[in-house]
C-alpha positions in Angstrom: -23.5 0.4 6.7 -23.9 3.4 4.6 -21.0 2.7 1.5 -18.9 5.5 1.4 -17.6 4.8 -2.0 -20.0 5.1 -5.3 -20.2 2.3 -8.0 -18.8 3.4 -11.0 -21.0 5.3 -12.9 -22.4 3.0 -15.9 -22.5 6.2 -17.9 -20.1 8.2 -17.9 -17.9 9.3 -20.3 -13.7 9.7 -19.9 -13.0 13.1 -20.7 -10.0 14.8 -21.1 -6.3 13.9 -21.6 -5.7 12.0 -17.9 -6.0 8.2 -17.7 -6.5 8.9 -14.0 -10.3 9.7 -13.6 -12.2 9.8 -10.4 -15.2 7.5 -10.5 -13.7 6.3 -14.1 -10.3 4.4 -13.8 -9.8 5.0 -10.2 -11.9 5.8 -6.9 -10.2 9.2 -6.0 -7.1 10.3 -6.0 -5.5 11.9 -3.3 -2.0 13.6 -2.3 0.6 11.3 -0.7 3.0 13.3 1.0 5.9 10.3 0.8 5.3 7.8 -2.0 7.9 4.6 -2.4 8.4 1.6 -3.2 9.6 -2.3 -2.0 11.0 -4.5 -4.4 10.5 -8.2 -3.3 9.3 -8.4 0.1 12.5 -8.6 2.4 12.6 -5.1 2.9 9.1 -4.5 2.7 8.5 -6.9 5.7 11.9 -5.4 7.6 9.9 -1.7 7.2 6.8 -3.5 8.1 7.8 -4.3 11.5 9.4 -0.9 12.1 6.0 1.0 11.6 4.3 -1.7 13.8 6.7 -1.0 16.9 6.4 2.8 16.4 2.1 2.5 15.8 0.4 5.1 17.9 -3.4 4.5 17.9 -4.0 1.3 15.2 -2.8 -1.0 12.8 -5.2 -2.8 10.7 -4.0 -5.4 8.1 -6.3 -6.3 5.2 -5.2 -9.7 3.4 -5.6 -12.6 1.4 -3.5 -14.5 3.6 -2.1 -13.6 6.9 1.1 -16.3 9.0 2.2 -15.3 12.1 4.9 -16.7 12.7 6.8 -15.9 9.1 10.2 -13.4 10.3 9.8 -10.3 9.4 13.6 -9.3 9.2 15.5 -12.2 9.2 18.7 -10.5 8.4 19.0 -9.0 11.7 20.8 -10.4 15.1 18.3 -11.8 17.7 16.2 -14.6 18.8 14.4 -15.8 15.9 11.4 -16.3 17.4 11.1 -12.3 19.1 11.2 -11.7 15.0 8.2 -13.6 14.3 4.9 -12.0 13.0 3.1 -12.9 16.1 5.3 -12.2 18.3 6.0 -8.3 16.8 2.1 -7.8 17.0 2.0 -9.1 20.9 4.9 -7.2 21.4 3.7 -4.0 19.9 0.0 -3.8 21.9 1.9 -4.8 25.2 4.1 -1.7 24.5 1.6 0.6 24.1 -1.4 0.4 26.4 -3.2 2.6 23.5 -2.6 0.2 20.3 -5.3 -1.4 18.9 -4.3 -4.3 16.2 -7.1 -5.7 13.7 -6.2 -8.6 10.7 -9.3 -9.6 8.4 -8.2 -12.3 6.5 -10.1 -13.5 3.5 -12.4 -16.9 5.0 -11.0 -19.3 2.6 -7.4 -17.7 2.9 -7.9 -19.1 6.8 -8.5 -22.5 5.4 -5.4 -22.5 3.8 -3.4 -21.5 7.0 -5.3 -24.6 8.6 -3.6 -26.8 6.3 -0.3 -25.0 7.2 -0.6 -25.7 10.6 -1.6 -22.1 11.8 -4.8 -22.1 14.9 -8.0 -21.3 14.0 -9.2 -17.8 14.7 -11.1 -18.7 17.9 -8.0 -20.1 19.2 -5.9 -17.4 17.9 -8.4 -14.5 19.9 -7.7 -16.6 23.3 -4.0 -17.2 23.1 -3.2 -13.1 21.9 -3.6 -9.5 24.1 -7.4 -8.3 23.6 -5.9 -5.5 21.5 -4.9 -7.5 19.1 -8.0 -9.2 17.3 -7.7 -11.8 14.0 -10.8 -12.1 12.2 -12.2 -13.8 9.0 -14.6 -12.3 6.1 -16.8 -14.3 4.6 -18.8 -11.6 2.9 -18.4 -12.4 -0.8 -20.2 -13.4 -3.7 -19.7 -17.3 -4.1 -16.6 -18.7 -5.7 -14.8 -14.9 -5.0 -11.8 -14.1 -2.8 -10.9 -10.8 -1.0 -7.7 -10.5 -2.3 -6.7 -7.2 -1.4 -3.3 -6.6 0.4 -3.6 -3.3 2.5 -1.9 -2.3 5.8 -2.3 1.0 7.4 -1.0 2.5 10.3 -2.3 5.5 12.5 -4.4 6.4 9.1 -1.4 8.3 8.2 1.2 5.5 6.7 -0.6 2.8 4.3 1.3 -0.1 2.6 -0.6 -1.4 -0.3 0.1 -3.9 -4.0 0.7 -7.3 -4.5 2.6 -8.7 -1.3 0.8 -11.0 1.0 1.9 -11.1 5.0 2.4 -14.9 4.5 4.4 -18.2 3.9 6.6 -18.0 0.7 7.0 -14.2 0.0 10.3 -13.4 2.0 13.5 -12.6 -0.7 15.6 -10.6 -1.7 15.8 -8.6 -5.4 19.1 -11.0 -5.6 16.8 -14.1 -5.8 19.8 -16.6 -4.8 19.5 -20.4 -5.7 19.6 -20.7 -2.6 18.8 -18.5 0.3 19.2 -19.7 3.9 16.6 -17.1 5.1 14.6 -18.5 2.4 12.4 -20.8 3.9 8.8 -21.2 5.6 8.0 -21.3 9.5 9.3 -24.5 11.3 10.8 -25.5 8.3 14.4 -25.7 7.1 13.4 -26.6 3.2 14.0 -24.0 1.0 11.6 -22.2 -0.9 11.5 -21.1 -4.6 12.6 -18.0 -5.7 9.8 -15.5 -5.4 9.8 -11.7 -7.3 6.7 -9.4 -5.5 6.5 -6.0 -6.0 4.2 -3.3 -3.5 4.0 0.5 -2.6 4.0 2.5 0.7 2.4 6.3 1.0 1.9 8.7 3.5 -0.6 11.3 4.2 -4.2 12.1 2.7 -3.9 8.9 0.4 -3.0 7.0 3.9 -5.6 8.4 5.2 -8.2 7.1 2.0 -6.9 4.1 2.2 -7.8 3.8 5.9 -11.3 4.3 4.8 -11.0 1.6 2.5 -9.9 -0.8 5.2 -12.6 0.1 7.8 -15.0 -0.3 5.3 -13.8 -3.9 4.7 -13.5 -4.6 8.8 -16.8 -3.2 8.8 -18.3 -5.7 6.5 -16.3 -8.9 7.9 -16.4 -8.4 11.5 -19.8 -6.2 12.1 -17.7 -3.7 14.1 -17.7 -0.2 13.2 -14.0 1.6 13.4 -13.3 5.4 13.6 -10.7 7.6 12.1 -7.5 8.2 13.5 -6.6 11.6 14.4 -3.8 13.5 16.0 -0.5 11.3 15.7 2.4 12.3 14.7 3.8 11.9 11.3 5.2 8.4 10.5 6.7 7.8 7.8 9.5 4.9 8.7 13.2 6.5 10.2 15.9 6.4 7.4 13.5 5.5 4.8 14.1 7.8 1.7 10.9 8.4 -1.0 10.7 7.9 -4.2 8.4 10.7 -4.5 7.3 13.6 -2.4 4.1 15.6 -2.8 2.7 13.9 -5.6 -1.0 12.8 -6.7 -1.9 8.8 -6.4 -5.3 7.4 -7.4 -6.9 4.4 -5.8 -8.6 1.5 -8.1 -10.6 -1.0 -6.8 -12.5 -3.7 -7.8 -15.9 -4.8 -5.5 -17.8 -7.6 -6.7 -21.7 -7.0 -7.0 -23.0 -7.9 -3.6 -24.6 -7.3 -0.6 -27.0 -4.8 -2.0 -23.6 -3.2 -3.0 -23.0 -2.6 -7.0 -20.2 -3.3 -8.9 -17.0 -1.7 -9.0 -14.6 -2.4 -12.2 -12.3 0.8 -11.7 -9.3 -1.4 -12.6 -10.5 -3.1 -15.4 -11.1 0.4 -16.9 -7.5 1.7 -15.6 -6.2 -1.1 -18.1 -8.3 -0.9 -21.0 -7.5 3.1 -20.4 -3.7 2.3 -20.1 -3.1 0.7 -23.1 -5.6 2.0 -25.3 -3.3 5.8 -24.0 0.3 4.3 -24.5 2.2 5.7 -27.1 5.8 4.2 -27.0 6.1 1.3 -24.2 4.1 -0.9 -21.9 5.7 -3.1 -19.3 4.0 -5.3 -17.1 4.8 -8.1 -14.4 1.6 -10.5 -14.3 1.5 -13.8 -12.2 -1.2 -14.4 -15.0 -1.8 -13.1 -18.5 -5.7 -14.8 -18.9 -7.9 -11.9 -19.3 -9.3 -11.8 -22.7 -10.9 -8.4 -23.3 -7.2 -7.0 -22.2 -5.4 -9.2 -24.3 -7.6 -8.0 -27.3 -7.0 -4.8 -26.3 -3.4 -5.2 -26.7 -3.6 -7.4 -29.5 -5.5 -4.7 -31.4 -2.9 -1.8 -30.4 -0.3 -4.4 -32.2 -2.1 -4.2 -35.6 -1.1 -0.3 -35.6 1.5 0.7 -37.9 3.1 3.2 -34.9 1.2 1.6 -32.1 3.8 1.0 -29.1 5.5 -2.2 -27.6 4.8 -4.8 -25.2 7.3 -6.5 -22.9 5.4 -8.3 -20.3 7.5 -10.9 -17.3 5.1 -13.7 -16.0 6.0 -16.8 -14.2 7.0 -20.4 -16.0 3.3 -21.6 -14.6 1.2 -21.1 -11.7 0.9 -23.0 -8.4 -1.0 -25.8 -8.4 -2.4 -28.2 -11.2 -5.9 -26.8 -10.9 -4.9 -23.2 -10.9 -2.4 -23.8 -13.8 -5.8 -25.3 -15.6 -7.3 -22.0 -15.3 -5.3 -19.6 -15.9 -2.3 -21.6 -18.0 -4.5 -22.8 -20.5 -5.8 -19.0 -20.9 -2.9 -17.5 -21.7 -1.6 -20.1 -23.8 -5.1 -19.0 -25.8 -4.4 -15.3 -25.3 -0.8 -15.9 -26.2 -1.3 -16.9 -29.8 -3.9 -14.7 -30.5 -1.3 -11.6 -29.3 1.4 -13.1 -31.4 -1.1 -13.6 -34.3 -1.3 -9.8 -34.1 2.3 -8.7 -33.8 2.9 -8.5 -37.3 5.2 -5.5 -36.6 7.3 -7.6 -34.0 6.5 -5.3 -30.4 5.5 -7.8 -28.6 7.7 -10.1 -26.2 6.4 -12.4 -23.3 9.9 -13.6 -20.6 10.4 -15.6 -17.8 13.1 -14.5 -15.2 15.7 -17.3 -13.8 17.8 -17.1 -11.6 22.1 -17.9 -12.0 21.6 -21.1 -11.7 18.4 -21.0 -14.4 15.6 -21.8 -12.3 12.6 -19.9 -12.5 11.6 -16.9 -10.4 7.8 -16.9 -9.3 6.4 -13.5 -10.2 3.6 -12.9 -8.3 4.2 -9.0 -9.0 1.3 -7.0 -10.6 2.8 -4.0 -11.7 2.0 -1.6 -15.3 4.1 1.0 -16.4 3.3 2.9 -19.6 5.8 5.2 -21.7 7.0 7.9 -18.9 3.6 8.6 -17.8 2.1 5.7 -15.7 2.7 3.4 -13.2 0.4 1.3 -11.3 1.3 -1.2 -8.9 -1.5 -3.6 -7.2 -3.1 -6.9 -5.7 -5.5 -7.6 -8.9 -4.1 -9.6 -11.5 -4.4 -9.9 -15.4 -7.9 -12.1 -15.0 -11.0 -12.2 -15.2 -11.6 -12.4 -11.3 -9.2 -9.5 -10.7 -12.2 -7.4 -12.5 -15.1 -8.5 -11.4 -15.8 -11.0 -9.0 -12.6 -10.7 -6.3 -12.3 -7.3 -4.0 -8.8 -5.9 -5.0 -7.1 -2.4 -4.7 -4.4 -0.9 -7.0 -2.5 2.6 -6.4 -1.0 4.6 -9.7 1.3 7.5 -10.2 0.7 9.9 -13.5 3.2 12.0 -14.7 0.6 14.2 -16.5 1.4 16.4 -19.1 0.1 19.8 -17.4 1.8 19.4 -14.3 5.2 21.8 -13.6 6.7 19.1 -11.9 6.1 16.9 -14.4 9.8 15.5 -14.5 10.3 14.3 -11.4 7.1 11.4 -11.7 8.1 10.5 -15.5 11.6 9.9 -14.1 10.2 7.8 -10.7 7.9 5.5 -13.8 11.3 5.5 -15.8 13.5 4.4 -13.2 10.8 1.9 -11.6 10.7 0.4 -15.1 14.4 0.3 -15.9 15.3 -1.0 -11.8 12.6 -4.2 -12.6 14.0 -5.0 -15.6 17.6 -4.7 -14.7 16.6 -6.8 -11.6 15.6 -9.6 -13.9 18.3 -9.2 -16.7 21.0 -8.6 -13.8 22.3 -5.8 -15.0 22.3 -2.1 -13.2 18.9 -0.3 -14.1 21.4 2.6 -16.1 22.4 -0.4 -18.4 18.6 -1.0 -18.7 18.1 3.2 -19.7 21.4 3.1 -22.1 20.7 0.3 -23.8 16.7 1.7 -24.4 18.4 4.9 -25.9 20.8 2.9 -27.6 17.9 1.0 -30.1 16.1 4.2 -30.2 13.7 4.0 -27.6 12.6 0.3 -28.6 11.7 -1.3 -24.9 11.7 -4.5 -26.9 15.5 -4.3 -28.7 17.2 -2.9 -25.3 16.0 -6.3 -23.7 16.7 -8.7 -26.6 19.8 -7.0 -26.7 20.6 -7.5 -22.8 19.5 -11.1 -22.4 21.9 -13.8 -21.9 22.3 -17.2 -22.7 23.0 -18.3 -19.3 22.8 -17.0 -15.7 20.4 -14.5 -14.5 18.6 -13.4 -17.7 14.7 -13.6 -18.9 13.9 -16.5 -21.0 10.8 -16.0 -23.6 8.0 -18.1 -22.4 6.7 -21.0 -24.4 3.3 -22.2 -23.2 3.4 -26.4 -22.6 2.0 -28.2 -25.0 -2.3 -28.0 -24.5 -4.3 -30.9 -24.5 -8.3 -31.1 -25.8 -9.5 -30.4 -22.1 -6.9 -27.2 -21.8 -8.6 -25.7 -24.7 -12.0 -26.5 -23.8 -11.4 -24.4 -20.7 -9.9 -21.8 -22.4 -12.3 -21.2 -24.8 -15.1 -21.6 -22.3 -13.4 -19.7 -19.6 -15.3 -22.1 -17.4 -12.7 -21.6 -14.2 -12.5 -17.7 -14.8 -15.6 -16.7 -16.1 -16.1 -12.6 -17.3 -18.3 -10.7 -14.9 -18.3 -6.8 -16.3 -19.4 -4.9 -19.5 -17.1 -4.7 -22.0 -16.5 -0.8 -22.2 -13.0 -1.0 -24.5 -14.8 0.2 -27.7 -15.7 4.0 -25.5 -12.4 3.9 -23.8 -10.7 3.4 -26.6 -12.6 6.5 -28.5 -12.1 8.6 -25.0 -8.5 8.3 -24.9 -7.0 7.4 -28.1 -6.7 11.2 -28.7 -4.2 11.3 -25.6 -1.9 9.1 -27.9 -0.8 12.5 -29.6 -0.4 14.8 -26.1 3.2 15.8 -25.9 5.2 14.8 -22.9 
């Protein structure tokens, strides 16, 4: 297959005040003409299943991991099981004699859904409607996942960021104790509290990302898929955007391989980001364990007027193996942030629920000042930028555009509806108390937090024993695979530190 999409260029220079830079920090960018976005995955999946009953032509799902029978809306009346993944895909194709249905799930991702119980893909093809085919990719370097999370529909409606169509992910932005929808597939246990965060566009950006995901099916399955053309316009009934005729670029990250080069757009978005930020960066990481970003931060710290950090990340990861990797690097990266804060503008929380448990965040989301806001599947490591595939989208508000407003108040209100989620507290609490301490992101939250109930705790990392640090100086689980680029991208767009708006 012919690659539609250039490598990066090794190169080339960042130019101009726009963090947003075709071949750069992103892959294009392209109009959406409805841009929104789900909060935690409940009504994510309930709008999910929506756009798969109304699907014209095709629906093609692009994930890590991939359950049938999780419920898609829960909430609703009905048989539970005419709710189930599965059963909505069947339901969908058998509808609509012209509705093709494709899922690519990462190989080792299917190895997981073994363990859960789920058939294997052969089985799978043989029990569903020949419109509706699951397949496996394999094609990755070794040790790398395809850790995208893309659905599109028709080519003109395109749900992309950090939410997997799996086990675990179903809750609401109230993140209960305890939820009785809360709970995985044959199973009455309840699950933890999980906070997830992903986007949903419409139009030419649909469209690009429909090229995106061929590509992909193309290189797991062997079979070349079309465009789709002609249907009607599909954005979901009663669903109101955040946004209407506004730019959004595409980041990706492709791993060297296949005769195909690399592709670090989202590395450079970040090092971009914050080397651009003026006032405020907030981010929601499941992981904080990527050095060069870290430095990057730590080094925007040292500045007498540089801005401030406030960045939500799980208690620990999943799994002992996984919290070895990626625990023990932050816990590095941690001190050697905090090091640099000597003018206090850095804070690191955990969210809890009322009861004080902790929330999950699997959320990858960046939002700087009033200007940017990027919401992905790629995480703050090493892998995310280099060795897994992954796929970001990002709003600017730049500072030439008329309409400037109307995205700086969509990456405000984005910012101040997260944090108010976790501080539970409404998001115009969140934008008062910001205007109360002067702009300082950092006093508005210290100010807010509570003592008990739903609040965000400041993370301590666990105590680290000889091996932790050996792997977190080593980075032997989570290796760097790119060029370090942050000394040209911070020369290129510390300038657009001093841009008005």
């Amino acid at each position: 297959m012919t690659d539609p999409t250039p490598a990066t260029p090794a190169g080339a220079d960042v130019r101009g005040d726009a963090v947003l830079v075709p071949g750069e920090t992103c892959w294009r960018v392209e109009r959406a003409d409805q841009y929104t976005v789900f909060v935690d995955a409940a009504d994510y999946f309930a709008v999910l299943k929506q756009a798969i009953l109304r699907a014209e032509r095709r629906v093609l799902f692009i994930g890590w991991d991939f359950e049938p029978r999780i419920r898609l809306d829960p909430r609703t009346p009905g048989r539970a099981r005419d709710d189930r993944l599965g059963r909505v895909l069947e339901a969908a194709v058998q509808a609509n004699p012209a509705l093709e249905i494709g899922v690519l799930q990462w190989g080792m991702g299917m190895l997981e859904s073994l363990r859960r119980g789920v058939l294997p893909v052969p089985l799978l093809r043989r029990r569903t409607h020949e419109r509706l085919r699951f397949a496996v990719d394999h094609h990755h370097p070794l040790g790398a996942a395809h850790h995208q999370k893309i659905v599109v529909v028709d080519d003109c409606l395109a749900f992309a960021g950090g939410i997997d169509v799996t086990a675990d992910r179903w809750d609401t932005t109230d993140h209960r104790d305890w939820d009785r929808h809360r709970h995985r597939p044959h199973s009455r246990r309840p699950t933890d509290p999980w906070h997830d965060v992903t986007s949903l566009v419409s139009g030419p950006v649909a469209r690009a990302l429909g090229e995106l995901a061929r590509e992909r099916w193309e290189s797991g399955t062997g079979r070349r898929l079309g465009p789709v053309e002609g249907v009607r316009p599909c954005w979901p009934e009663g669903l109101d955007a955040l946004l209407t005729d506004v730019d959004v670029a595409i980041s990706r990250t492709r791993p060297r391989h296949g005769g195909k080069d690399l592709v670090h757009e989202i590395e450079l978005l970040w090092l971009a980001a914050v080397a651009a930020a003026r006032e405020t960066v907030y981010i929601e990481a499941q992981y904080f364990a990527n050095r060069r970003i870290a430095e990057a931060i730590a080094e925007r710290l040292g500045e007498p007027d540089g801005p401030e950090f406030v960045l939500v990340t799980p208690e620990s990861a999943v799994g002992w193996l996984e919290e070895k990797a990626m625990g023990t690097a932050r816990a590095r990266l941690l001190r050697l942030v905090r090091e640099a804060d000597v003018h206090d503008r850095f804070r690191m929380y955990v969210p809890v629920t009322e009861g004080g448990r902790p929330i999950y965040v699997h959320a990858k989301v960046l939002v700087v000042d009033d200007r940017l806001l990027r919401i992905g599947s790629s995480n703050l490591n090493n892998r995310s930028m280099g060795l897994d595939t992954e796929c970001d989208l990002t709003i600017e508000a730049r500072a030439d555009d008329p309409r400037r407003a109307e995205p700086a108040g969509a990456v405000l209100g984005m910012r101040h509806r997260l944090l108010g989620e976790h501080l539970g507290v409404d998001p115009a609490a969140v934008a008062a108390a910001v205007e109360a301490s002067g702009g300082s992101l950092v006093r508005a939250v210290d100010g807010l937090r509570t003592p008990e109930g739903r609040s965000l705790r400041p993370f301590e990392p666990p105590p680290q024993h000889v091996v932790d640090r050996v792997l977190a100086e080593t980075e032997l689980l989570d290796a760097e695979r790119t060029p370090d680029r942050w000394s040209r991208v911070r020369r290129a767009f510390a300038p657009a530190r001093g841009a008005g708006g």
